[in-house]
N, C-alpha and C positions, 0 to 999 in steps of 0.2 A: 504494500500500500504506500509505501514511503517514498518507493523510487520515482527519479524526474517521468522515467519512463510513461510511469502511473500518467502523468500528468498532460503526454502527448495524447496517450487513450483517451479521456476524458474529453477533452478538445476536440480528438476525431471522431468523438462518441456520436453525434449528430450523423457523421458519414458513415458510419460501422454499422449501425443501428438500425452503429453501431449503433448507432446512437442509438449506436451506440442508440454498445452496448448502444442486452439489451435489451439481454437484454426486455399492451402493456396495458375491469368488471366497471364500476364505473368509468374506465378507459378502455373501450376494445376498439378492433376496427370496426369501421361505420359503414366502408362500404363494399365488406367483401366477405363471401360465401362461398366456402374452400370446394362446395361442391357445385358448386353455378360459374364462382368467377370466372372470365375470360372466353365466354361462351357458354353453349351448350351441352355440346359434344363430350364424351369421357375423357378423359386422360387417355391416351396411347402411347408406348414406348416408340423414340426413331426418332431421327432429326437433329438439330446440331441448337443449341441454345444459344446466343449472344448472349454478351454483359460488356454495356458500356459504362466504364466508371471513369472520374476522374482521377483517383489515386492507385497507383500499381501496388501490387499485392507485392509490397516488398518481403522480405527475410520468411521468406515461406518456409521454415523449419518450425515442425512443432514447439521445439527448445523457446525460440527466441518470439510467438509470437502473442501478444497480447490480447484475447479475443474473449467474449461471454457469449457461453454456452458454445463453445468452440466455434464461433464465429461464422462464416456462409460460406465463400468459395472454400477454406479449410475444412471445413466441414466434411466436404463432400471426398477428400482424400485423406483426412485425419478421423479414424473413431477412438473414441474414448471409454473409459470406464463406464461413465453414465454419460448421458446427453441432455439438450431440452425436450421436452414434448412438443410433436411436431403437429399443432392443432393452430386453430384459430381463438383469437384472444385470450381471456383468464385461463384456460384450457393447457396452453403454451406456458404458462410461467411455470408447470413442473417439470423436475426431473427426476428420468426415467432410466431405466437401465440402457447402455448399450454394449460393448465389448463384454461387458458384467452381467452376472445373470440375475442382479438384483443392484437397488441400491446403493448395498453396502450394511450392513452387520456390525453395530455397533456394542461394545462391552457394556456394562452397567453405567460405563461414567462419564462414554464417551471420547476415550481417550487411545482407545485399539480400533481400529473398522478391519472388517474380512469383507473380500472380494474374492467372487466363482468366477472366470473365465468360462462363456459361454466355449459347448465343443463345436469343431470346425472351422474354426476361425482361418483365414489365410490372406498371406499379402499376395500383392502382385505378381508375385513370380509365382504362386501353388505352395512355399513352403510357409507351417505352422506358427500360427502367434502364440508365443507362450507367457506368463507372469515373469519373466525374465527380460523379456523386451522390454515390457512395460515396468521396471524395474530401472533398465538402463536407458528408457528414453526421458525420464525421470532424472535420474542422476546427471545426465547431459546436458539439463537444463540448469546446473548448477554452474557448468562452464564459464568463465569470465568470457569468453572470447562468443557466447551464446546467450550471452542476456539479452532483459527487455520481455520477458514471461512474466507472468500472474507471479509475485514474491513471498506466497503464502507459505509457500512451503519450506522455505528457508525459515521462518518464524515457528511454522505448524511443528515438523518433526522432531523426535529426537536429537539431539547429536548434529543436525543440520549447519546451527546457522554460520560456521566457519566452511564449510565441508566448499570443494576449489571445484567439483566434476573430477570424471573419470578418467582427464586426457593428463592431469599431475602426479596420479597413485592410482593402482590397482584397486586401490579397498576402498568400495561403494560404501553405501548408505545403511547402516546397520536397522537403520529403524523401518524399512522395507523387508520384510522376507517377503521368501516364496518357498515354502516348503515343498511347492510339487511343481507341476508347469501349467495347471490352472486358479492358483491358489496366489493372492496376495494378503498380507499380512501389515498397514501400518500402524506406527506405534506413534504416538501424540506428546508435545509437549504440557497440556493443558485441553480442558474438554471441549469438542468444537461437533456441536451437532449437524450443523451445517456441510459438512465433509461432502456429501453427495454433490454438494452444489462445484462446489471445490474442483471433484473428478469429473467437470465437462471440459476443463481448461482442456488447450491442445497440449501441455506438458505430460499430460496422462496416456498421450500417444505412443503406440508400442514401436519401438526401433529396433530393428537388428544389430544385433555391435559388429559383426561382421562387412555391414554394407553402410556402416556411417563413414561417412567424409568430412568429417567436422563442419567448417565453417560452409562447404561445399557444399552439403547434403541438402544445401534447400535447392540447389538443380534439378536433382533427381530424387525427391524422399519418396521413401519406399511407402505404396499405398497399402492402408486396411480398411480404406473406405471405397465405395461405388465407382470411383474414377482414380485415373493413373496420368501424371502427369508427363505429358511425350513434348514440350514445349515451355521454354521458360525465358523469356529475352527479355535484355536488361532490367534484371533485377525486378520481375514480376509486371512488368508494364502490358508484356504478351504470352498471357497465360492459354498452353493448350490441352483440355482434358479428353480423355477418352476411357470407355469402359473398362475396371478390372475383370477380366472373366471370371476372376477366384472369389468376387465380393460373391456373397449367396444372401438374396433376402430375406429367408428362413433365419438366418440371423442377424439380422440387423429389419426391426419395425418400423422406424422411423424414418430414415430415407427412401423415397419413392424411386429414384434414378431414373426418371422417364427419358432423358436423352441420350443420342450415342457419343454426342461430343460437344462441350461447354467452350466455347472461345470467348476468353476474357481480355479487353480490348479497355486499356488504361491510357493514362493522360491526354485524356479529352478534356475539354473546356465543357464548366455544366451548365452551360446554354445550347452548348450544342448536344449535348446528349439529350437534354429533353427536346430540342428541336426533332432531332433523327426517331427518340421513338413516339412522340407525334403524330408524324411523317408516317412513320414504319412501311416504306419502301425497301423490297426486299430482303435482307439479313434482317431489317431493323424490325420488322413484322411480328420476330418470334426473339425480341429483346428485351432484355430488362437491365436496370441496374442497384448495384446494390449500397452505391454513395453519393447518392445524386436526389436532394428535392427538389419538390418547386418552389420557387420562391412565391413570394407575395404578387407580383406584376403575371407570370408565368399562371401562377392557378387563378387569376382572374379571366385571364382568357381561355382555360382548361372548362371553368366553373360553366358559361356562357358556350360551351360545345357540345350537346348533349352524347353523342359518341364518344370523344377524347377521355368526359365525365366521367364514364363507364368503366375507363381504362385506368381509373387513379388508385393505389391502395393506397390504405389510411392505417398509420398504425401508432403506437404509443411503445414510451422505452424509460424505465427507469431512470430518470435523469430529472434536475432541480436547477432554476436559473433561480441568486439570490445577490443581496447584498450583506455580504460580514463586514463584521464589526472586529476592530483589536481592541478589546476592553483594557488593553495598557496603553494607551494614548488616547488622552482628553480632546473633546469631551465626553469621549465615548464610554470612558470608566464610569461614567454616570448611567446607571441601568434607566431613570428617567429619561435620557435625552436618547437613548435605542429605544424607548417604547414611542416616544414624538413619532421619533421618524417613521415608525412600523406603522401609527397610526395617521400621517401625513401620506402615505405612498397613494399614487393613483394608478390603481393596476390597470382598469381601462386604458390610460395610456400607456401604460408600460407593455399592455399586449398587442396595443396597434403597432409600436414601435418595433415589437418582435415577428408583426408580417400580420395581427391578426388573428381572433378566435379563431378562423382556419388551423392556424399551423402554431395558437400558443394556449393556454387554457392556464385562467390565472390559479396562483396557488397561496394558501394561507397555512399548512403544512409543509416542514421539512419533507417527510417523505412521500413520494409519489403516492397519487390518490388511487392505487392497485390495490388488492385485497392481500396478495401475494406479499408487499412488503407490511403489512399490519396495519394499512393508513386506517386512522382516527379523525373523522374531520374534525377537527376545531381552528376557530379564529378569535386568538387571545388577543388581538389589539384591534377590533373591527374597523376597519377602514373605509366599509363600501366599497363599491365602485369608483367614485372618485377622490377618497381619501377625506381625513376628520380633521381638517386643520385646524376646528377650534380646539379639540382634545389634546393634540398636540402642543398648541400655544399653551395650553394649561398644565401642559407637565412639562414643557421650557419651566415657564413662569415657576415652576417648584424648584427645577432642577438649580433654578437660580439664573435664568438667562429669558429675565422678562421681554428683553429686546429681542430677542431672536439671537443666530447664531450663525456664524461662517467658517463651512465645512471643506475638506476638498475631498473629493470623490474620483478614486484610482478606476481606472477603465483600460481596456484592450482600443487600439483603434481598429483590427481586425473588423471586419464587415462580416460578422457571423449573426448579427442580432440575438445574441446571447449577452453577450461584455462589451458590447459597440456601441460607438457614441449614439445609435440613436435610443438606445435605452439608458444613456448617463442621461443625456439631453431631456427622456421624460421623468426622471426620477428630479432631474434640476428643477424642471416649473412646476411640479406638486409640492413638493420644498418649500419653493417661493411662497406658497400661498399659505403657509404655517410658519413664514418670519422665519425661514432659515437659508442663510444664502449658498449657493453648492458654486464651488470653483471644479471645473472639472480638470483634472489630470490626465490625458492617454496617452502610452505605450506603445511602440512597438510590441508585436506578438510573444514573441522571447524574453522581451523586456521586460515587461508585464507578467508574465509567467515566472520568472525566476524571483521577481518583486514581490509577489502574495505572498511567495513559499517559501521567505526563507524569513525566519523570526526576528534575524536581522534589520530587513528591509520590508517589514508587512506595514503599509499604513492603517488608519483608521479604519477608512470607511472605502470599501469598492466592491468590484459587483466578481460574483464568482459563479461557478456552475459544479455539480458533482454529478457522475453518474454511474449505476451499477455496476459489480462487476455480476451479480446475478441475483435474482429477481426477491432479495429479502431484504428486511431492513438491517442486517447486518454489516455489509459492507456500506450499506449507507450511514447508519449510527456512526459506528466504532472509529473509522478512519478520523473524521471531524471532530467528535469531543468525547473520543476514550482521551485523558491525559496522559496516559501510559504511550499513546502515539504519536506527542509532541515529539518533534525532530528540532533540535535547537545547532544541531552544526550538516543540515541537508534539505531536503526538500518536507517541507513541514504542509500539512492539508486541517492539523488543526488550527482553524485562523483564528477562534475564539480563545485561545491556549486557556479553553476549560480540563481542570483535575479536580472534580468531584467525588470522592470517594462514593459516593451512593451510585452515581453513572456507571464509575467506573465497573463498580460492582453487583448491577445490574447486567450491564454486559455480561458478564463472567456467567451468571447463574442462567441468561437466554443463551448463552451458547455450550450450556451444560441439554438441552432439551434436542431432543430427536424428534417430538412430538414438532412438526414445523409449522402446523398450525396454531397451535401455542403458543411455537413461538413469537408468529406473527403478531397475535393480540397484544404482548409483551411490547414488542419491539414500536408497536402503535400509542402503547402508554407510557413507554421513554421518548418518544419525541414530544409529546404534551408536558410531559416535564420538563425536557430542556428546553421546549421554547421559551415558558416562561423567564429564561435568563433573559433572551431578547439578544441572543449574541448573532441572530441570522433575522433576514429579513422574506422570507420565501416570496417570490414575483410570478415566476408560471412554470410550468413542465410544455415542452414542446411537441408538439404533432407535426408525424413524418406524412408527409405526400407524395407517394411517387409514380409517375407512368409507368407503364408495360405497353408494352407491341401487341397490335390489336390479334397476332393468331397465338398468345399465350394463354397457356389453360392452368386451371387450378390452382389459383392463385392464395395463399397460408399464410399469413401475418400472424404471428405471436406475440402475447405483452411481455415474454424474456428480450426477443430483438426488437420488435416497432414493426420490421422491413418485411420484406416480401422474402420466403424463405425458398434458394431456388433447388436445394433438396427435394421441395414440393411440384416443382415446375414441369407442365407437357408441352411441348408445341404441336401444334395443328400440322 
């Protein structure tokens, strides 16, 4: 959670989704029906899929890649232990077995999980996946020269968190057995119920140690999923997949693999990819992509097309656009002068500024209003629609700042409409009108990013985003205000540098619980507690919109990803 790495995801969680992560019951898709979408006609196996994206599917190595619920093009050549459910809406946010012929088998406390390798498993060449790959595709991710993976497991395991990879010393991972070649065995630093969630990452991916090439192997990694990669140019920009004959769907539920051959087609500009599949003139027909919305200008003209209309999936992804607070720099130490603001904010504009209830839905919760992560609604500083400037004035006027007050407000200048100036710009005139004056600040993208996060250089008051790495409110709580995951000489994500002993220790006991729907309630009545600090300011969760080529069929949106899952995808 700690690493910069973390922090790229998050940023390109919107394009993952990732966004991202992803990754969404009161948020499903709206308008799409995994058995209708994209036509009539059934799914039939045959055909070649396009995917136009604008970013290349770099370091395509299970080891190195940072993805929720193993991500979508990985997906399709990486299985994992467990995966997500591959359904539409709330449906999607579990997980389900895949490599694994369950879950996962937890000791009394939490702190041991057993894993069965389903039998017959095989990669791309016909020979056997054993609990030994997945052992050593695991330890590989420990590599320096392979980072940039999910960092749980350096914290999670035994004995981990020094441990260099396999290519320093012979002697793996103690806290992994395998006592047989379907059998794994890990052993926990502390109780983590959540582990299933843990085993979708692509680090869980089985590698032969025989046919690893370190830094290399994301040329050629060897498939255990439905497709084999015959095609990889610079660095993931042109991605070629094609059938493993060895994948067999008797094991594996969840992916559908309707096509004989997925061509993924990167650094495109993303005007022109929703122009092309629009269009959907020949390839583009039977395309999709998988980091590409529309914008605000873009689904205006989509909205008023009743065809194109047809063509839109709608999906939601664990993710929170906010404003933090550093409660050690004035006058923000003042918990009255964070409730001003909470109750000053005009989210109405804050969501036109973000494209629009189309593609933002305000929020008055930390955590995403899914069931999956335990959302509670409440709204502890009610604001309305356009913000309570008198209540505001009146808790200046306690705070000791009867005149108002002048702030400066840290921003990205990135054009993401997340941390971009046109949402400093609305959160500045809702301000104005509760006597408080906002100097805005923006950044360059890096600049800005390195500024939040590191405790050194965190200002007061600026706008921030988090999102899943899978669909609980665990990695959304814990990361932000466990105090135990203040980083004071790295990349720091608690901006509140809240250490409450009751939080902290609240974590501990929800992530003793297997029971995940438990846990969820839990995880819904720690965030009502800590908002009351008032150390975040929640603005909206974002809504993904994206075209498909009019002869794509069966089209699956998840509330783990948001996105259109092409695991699920047929062409015509």
């Amino acid at each position: 959670m700690r690493q910069p790495s973390l922090t790229r995801r998050r940023v390109a969680a919107v394009s993952v989704s990732v966004v991202l992560a992803a990754g969404a019951a009161a948020c499903g898709p709206e308008d799409n029906d995994a058995k209708s979408s994209g036509g009539d006609s059934a799914p039939h196996k045959g055909g070649t899929l396009t995917v136009l994206n604008a970013k290349p599917q770099e370091d395509f190595d299970p080891a190195r890649l940072y993805t929720s619920g193993g991500g979508n093009v990985p997906s399709l050549v990486f299985r994992t232990l467990t995966t997500r459910n591959r359904e539409n809406g709330a449906a999607g946010a579990k997980v389900v077995p895949d490599l694994a012929t369950d879950t996962g088998r937890p000791n009394k406390d939490a702190t041991v999980w057993t894993y069965t390798l389903k039998k017959g498993l095989k990669y791309e060449d016909g020979t056997a996946i054993t609990s030994a790959d997945i052992k050593y595709g695991i330890e590989r991710s420990f590599a320096p020269e392979l980072s940039g993976g999910a960092p749980y497991l350096r914290d999670w395991l035994v004995g981990a968190a020094d441990y260099q990879g396999p290519y320093k010393g012979k002697k793996g991972l103690a806290a992994i057995e395998t006592p047989d070649d379907r059998t794994l065995v890990f052993h926990l630093n502390k109780p983590e119920g959540e582990f299933p969630y843990l085993a979708t990452q692509t680090q869980f991916t089985p590698v032969p140690k025989a046919k690893d090439t370190g830094t290399k192997y994301e040329e050629h990694p060897v498939s255990s999923g439905p497709y084999k990669v015959v095609t990889n140019e610079n660095d993931g920009e042109h991605l070629v997949l094609e059938r493993n004959t060895y994948w067999s769907a008797s094991t594996d539920a969840e992916r559908k693999a309707y096509p004989d051959k997925i061509d993924v087609k990167s650094g495109l500009d993303s005007s022109v990819i929703n122009q092309r599949l629009s269009a959907s003139q020949g390839a583009d027909a039977v395309a999709v992509t998988t980091d590409t919305n529309l914008g605000p200008a873009e689904l205006a003209k989509v909205t008023g097309d009743k065809e194109l209309a047809a063509r839109v999936g709608t999906g939601h992804f664990g993710y929170t656009n906010y404003i933090a607070f550093n409660p050690t720099v004035k006058p923000f130490d003042n918990v009255k002068v964070r409730q001003a603001i909470s109750y000053a904010i005009d989210r109405s504009s804050v969501v036109n500024a973000a494209g629009g209830s189309a593609l933002a839905e305000a929020a008055t919760t930390y955590l995403p209003n899914q069931k999956s992560f335990g959302y509670e609604p409440y709204d502890l500083f009610p604001a309305g629609r356009t913000g309570n400037a008198a209540k505001a004035k009146e808790l200046l006027k306690e705070a000791g700042h009867p005149n108002g007050l002048t702030v400066t407000l840290t921003h990205s200048n990135a054009k993401d409409f997340e941390t971009s100036p046109e949402i400093a710009t609305a959160i500045q005139d809702a301000l104005k009108k509760a006597g408080i004056t906002v100097k805005l600040q923006g950044l360059e993208d890096n600049d800005y990013s390195d500024t939040i996060h590191s405790v050194k250089t965190e200002p007061g008051f600026f706008l921030a985003h988090w999102g899943a790495d899978w669909p609980s409110g665990g990695p959304f709580l814990a990361p932000i205000f466990d105090g135990r995951q203040i980083v004071r000489d790295g990349a720091n994500f608690n901006t509140g540098l809240l250490n409450d002993k009751s939080v902290n220790d609240e974590i501990d006991a929800i992530n003793k619980l297997t029971d995940l729907d438990a846990a969820a309630k839990r995880w819904g009545a720690l965030d009502k507690k800590i908002g009351e600090q008032a150390l975040t300011v929640p603005l909206f969760h974002p809504v993904y919109k994206r075209l498909y080529g009019k002869d794509i069929k069966n089209v699956v949106i998840s509330d783990w990803t948001g996105v259109l899952d092409i695991s699920q995808v047929a062409v015509k």
